[in-house]
C-alpha positions as a Markdown table, in Angstrom:
| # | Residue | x | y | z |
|---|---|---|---|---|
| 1 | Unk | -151.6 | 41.1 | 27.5 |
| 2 | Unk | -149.5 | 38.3 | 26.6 |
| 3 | Unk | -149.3 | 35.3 | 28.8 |
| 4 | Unk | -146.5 | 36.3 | 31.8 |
| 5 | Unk | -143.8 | 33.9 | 32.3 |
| 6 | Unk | -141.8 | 35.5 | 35.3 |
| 7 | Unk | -144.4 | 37.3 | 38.0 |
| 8 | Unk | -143.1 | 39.2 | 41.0 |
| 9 | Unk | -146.0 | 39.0 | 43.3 |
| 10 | Unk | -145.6 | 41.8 | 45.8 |
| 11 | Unk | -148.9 | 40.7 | 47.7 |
| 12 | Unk | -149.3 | 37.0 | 49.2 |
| 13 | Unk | -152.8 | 36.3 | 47.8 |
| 14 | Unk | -151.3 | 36.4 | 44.2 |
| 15 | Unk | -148.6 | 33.7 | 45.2 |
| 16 | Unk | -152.1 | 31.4 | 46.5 |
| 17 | Unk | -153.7 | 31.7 | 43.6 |
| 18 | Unk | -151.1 | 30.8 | 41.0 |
| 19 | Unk | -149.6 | 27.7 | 43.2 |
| 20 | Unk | -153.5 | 26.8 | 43.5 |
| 21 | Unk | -154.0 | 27.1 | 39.8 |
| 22 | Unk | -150.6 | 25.1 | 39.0 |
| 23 | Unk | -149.2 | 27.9 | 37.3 |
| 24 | Unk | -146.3 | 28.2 | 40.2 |
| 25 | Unk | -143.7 | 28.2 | 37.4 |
| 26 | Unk | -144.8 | 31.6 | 36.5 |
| 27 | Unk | -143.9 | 33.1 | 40.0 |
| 28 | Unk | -140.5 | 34.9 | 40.0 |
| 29 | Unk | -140.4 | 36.2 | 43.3 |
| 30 | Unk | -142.9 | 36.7 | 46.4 |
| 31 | Unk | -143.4 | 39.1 | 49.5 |
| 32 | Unk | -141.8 | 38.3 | 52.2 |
| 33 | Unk | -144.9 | 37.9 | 54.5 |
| 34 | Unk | -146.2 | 35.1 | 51.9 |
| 35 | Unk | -147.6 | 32.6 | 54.3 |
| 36 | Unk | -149.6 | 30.4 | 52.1 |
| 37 | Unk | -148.9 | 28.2 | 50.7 |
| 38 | Unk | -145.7 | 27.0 | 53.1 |
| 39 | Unk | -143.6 | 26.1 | 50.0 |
| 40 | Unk | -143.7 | 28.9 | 48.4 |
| 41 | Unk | -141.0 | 30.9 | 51.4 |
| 42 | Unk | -139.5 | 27.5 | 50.2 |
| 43 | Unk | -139.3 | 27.7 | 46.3 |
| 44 | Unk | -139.4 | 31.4 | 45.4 |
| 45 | Unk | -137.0 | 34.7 | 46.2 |
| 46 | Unk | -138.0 | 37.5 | 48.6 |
| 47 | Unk | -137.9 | 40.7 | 46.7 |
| 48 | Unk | -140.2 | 42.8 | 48.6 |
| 49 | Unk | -142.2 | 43.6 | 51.5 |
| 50 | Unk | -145.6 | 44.6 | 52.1 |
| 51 | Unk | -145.2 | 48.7 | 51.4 |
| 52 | Unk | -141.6 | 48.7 | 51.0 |
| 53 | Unk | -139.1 | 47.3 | 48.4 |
| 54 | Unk | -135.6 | 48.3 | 46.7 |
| 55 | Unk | -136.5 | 47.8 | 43.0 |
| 56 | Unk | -133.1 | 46.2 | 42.1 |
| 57 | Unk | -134.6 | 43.6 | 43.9 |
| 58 | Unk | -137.4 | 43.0 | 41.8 |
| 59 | Unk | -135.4 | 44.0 | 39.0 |
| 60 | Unk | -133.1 | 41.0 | 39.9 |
| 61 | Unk | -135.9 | 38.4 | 39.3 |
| 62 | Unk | -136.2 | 39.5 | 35.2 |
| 63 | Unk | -140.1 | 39.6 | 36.1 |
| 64 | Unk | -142.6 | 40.4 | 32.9 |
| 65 | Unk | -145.5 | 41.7 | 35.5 |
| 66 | Unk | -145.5 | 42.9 | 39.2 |
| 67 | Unk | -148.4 | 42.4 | 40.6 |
| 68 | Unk | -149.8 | 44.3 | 43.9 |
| 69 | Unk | -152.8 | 44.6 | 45.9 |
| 70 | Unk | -154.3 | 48.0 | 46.8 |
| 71 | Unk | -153.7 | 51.7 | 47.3 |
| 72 | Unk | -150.9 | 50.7 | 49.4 |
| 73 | Unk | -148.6 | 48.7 | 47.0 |
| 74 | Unk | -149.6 | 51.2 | 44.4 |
| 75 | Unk | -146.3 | 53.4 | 45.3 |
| 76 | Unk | -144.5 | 50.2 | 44.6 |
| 77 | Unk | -145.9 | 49.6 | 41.4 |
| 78 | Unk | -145.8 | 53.5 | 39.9 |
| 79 | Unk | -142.0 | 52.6 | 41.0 |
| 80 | Unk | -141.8 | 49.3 | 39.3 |
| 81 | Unk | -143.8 | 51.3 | 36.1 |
| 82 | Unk | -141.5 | 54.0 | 36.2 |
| 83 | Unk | -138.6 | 51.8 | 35.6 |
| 84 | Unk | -140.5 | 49.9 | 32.6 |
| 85 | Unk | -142.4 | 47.2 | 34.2 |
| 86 | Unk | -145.4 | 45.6 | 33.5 |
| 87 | Unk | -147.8 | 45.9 | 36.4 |
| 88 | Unk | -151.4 | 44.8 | 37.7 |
| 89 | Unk | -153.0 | 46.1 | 40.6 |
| 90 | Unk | -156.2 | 44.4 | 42.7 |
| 91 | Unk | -158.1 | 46.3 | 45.0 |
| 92 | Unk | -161.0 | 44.8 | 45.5 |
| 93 | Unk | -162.6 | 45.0 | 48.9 |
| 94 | Unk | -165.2 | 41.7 | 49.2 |
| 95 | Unk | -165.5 | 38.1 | 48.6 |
| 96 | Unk | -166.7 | 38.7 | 45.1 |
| 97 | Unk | -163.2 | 40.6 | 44.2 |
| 98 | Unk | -161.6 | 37.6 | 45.6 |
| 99 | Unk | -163.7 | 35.6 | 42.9 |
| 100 | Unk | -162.8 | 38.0 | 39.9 |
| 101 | Unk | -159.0 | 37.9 | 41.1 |
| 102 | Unk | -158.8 | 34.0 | 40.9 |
| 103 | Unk | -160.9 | 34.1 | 37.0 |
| 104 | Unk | -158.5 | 37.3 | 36.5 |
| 105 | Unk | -155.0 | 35.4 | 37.0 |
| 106 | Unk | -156.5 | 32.5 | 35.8 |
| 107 | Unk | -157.2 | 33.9 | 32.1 |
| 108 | Unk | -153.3 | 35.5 | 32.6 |
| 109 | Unk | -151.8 | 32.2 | 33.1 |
| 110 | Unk | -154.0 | 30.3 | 30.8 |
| 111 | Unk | -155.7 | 28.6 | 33.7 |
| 112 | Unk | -159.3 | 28.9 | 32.9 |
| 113 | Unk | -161.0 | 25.8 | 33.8 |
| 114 | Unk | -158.4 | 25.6 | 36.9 |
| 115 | Unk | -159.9 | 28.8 | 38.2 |
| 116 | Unk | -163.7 | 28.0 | 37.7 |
| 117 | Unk | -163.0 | 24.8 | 39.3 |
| 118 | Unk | -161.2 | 27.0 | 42.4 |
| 119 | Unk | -163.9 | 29.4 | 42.5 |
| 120 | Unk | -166.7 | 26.6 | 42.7 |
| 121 | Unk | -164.3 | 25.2 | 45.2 |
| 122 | Unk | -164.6 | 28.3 | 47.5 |
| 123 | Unk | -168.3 | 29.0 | 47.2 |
| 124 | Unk | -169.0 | 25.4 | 47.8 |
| 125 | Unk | -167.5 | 26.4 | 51.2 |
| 126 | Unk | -168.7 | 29.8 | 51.4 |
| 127 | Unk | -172.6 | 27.8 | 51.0 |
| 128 | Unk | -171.8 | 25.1 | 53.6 |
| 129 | Unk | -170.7 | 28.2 | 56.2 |
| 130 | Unk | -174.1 | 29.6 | 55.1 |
| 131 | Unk | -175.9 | 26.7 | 56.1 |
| 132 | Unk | -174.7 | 26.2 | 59.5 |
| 133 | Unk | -175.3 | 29.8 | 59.8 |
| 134 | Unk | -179.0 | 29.1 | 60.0 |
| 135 | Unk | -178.6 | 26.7 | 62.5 |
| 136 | Unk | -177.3 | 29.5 | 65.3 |
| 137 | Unk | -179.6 | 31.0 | 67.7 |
| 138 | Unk | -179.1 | 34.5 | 66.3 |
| 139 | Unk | -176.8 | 36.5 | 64.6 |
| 140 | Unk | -174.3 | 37.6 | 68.2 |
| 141 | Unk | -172.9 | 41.2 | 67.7 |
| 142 | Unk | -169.1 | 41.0 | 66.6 |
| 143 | Unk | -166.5 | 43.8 | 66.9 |
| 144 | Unk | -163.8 | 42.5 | 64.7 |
| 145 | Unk | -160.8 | 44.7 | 65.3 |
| 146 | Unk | -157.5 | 44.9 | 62.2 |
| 147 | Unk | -155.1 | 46.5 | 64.6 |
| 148 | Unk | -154.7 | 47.9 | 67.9 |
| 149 | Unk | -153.2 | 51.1 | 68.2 |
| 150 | Unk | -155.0 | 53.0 | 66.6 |
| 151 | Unk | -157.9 | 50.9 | 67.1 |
| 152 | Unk | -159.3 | 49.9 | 63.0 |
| 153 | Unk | -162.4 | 47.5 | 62.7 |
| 154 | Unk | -162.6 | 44.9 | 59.8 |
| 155 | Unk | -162.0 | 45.5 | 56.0 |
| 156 | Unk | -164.9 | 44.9 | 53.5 |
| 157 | Unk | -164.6 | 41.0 | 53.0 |
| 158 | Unk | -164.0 | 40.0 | 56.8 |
| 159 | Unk | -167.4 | 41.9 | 57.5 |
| 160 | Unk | -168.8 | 40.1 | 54.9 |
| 161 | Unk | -167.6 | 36.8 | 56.6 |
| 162 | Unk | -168.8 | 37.7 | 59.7 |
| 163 | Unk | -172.4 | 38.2 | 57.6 |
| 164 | Unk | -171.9 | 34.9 | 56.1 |
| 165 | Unk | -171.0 | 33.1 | 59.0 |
| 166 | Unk | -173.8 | 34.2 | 61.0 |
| 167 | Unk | -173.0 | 37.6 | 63.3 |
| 168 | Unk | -173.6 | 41.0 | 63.0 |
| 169 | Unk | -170.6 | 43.0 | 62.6 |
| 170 | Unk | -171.3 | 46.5 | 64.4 |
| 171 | Unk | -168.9 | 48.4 | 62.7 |
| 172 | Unk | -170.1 | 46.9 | 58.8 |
| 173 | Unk | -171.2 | 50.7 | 57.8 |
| 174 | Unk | -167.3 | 51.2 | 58.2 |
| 175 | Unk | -166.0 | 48.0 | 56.3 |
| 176 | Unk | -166.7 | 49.7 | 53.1 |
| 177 | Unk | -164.2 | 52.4 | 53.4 |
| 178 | Unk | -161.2 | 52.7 | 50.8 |
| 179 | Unk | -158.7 | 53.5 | 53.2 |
| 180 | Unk | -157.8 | 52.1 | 56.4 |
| 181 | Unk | -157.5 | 55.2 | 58.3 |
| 182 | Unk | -161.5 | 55.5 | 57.5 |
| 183 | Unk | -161.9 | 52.5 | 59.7 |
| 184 | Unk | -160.2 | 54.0 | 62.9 |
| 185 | Unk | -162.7 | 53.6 | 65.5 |
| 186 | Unk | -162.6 | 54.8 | 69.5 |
| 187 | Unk | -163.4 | 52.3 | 72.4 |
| 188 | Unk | -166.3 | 54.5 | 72.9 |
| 189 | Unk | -167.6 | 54.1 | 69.7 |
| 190 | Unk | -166.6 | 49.9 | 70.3 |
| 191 | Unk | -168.8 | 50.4 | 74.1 |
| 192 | Unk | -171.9 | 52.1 | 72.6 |
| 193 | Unk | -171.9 | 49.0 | 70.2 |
| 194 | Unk | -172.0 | 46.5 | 72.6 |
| 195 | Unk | -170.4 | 43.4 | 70.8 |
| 196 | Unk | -170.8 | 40.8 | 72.3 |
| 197 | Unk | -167.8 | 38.7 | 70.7 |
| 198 | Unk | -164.6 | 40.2 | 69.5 |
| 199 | Unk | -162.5 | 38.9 | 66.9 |
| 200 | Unk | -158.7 | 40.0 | 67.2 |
| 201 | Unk | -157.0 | 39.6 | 64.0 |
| 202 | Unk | -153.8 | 42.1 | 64.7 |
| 203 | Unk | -152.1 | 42.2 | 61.6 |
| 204 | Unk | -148.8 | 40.7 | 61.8 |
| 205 | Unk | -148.8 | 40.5 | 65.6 |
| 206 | Unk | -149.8 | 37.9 | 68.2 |
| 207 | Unk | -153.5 | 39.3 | 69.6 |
| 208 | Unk | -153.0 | 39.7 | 73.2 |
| 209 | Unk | -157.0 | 39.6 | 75.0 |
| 210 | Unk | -155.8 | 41.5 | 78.1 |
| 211 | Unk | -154.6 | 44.2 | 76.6 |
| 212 | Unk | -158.0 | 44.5 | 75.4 |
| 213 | Unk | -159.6 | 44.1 | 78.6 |
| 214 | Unk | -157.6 | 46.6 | 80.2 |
| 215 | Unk | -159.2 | 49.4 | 78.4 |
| 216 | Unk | -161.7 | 51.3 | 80.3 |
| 217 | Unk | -165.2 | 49.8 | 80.1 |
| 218 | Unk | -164.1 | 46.7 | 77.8 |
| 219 | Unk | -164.0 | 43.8 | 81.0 |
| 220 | Unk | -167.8 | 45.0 | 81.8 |
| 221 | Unk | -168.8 | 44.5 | 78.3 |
| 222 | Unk | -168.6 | 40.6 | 79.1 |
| 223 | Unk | -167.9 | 39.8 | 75.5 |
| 224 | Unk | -166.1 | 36.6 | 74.6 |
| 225 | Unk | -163.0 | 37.1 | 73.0 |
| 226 | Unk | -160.8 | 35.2 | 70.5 |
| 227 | Unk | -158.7 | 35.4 | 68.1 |
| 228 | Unk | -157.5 | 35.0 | 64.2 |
| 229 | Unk | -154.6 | 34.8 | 62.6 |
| 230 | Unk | -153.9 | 37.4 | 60.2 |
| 231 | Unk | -152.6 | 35.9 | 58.0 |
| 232 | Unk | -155.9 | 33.3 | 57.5 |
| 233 | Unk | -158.4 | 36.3 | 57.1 |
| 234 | Unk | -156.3 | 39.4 | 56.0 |
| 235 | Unk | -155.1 | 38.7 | 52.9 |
| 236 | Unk | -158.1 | 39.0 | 50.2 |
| 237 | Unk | -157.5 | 35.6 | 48.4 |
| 238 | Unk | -158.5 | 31.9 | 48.9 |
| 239 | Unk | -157.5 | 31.4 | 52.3 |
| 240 | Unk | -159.4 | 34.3 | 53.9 |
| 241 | Unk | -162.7 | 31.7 | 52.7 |
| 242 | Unk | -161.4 | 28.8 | 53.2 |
| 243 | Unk | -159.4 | 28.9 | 56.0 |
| 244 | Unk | -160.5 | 32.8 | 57.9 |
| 245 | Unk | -164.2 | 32.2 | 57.1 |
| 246 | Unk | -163.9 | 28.9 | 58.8 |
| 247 | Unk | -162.4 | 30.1 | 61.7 |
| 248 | Unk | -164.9 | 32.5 | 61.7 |
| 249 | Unk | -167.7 | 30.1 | 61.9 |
| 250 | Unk | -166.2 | 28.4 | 64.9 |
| 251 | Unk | -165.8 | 31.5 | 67.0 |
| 252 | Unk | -169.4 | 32.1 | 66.5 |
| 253 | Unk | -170.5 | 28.3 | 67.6 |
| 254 | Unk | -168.3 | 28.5 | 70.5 |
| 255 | Unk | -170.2 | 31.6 | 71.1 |
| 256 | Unk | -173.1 | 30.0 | 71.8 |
| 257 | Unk | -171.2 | 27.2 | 73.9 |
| 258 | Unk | -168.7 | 28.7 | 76.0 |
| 259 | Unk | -169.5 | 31.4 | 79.1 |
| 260 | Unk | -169.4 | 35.2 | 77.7 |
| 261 | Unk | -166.8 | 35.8 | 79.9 |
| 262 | Unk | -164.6 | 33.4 | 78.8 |
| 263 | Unk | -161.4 | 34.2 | 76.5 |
| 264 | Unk | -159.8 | 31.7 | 74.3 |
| 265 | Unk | -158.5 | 31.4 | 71.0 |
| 266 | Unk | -159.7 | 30.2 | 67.5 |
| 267 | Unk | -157.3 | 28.4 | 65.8 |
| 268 | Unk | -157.0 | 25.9 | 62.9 |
């Protein structure tokens, strides 16, 4: 593939990477729930949204490649291809996709040596979060919940994190699932696991602890509670190690020094 010159990224990991590789110029248009970096809601149009777009939107933009992330976006893109578009799809599911992705648009763009530099960049972190790992008293049990109603537990990379960082996630035989429906889970499965901390990360939403506490048997558990923002560990890119892994880290330190009972919130 020749190198692109006008991307519409449809996925907000996509815009990080290329502003973090220098190669912003490339970028015709982003999502609308881009978050990272800030400039970018600045300096680029809003053609699409997560699972939904008009294509003479994107058309608009003159891109050369769409890019999208997963089997969500991939409507979007069989759209986009359909009209004679270019497109790339990621769907990788763990820290190690988030790696290929940055060497990936980095060999699109021409950005080589700005990607290796990136990627030693983010395992330099993901070794220092390793580290303090070993300095916990043990790995606390961690219920890490995606959304609410229905009730899904953590993708692939955020259990991963939670690994990294030092917990157990209870629900990590579900983070490998393809689709997000797979990772449904019951407050009686969430009760038989006994976490001990849960992580709210509600995508898109504020994470509201009572309403968590007010399901049946959830108060007695005694776990701590905090939460994430979304957009800092749900997105499959840069941010979800530098900034969500982080965060991570510090929910499981104040773990250790904060009552069980208490509820606050992890933030950055």
């Amino acid at each position: 593939m020749s190198t692109p010159q006008r991307i519409a990224c449809l996925s907000t990991e996509a815009v990080d990477i290329l502003y973090r590789l220098g190669a912003q110029d490339h970028i015709a248009g982003i999502s609308g729930y881009t978050v990272y970096p800030p400039e970018a809601r600045h300096d680029k149009p809003k053609i699409s949204g997560f699972t939904s777009m008009k294509l003479e939107r994107i058309q608009a933009v003159q891109p050369d490649l769409v890019i999208g992330f997963s089997d969500l976006q991939k409507p979007l893109l069989t759209e986009c291809e359909a009209a004679g578009l270019p497109t790339l799809l990621f769907d990788h599911r763990d820290i190690a996709g988030i790696h290929q992705m940055v060497r990936q648009l980095g060999s699109l763009v021409q950005r080589q040596q700005h990607a290796e530099a990136l990627c030693l960049q983010l395992q330099q972190c993901q070794d220092e979060i390793a580290a303090a790992a070993q300095q916990l008293p043990r790995p606390p049990r961690v219920y890490f919940e995606e959304w609410d109603e229905p009730m899904i537990c953590g993708i692939g990379w955020v259990s991963e994190i939670i690994s990294l960082a030092g917990g157990e996630d209870v629900f990590a035989d579900r983070s490998r699932a393809g689709f997000a429906k797979q990772r449904i889970v019951s407050a009686d499965e969430v009760l038989q696991r006994r976490p001990e901390l849960i992580l709210g990360s509600w995508c898109g939403k504020r994470f509201v602890p009572d309403k968590v506490l007010a399901r049946p048997g959830f108060a007695e558990l005694g776990a701590t509670l905090m939460e994430i923002k979304s957009a800092d560990i749900l997105a499959p890119g840069p941010t979800a190690i530098e900034r969500g892994a982080r965060q991570v880290q510090a929910a499981l330190q104040a773990f250790f020094n904060k009552p069980s009972a208490e509820t606050s919130s992890c933030k950055t």
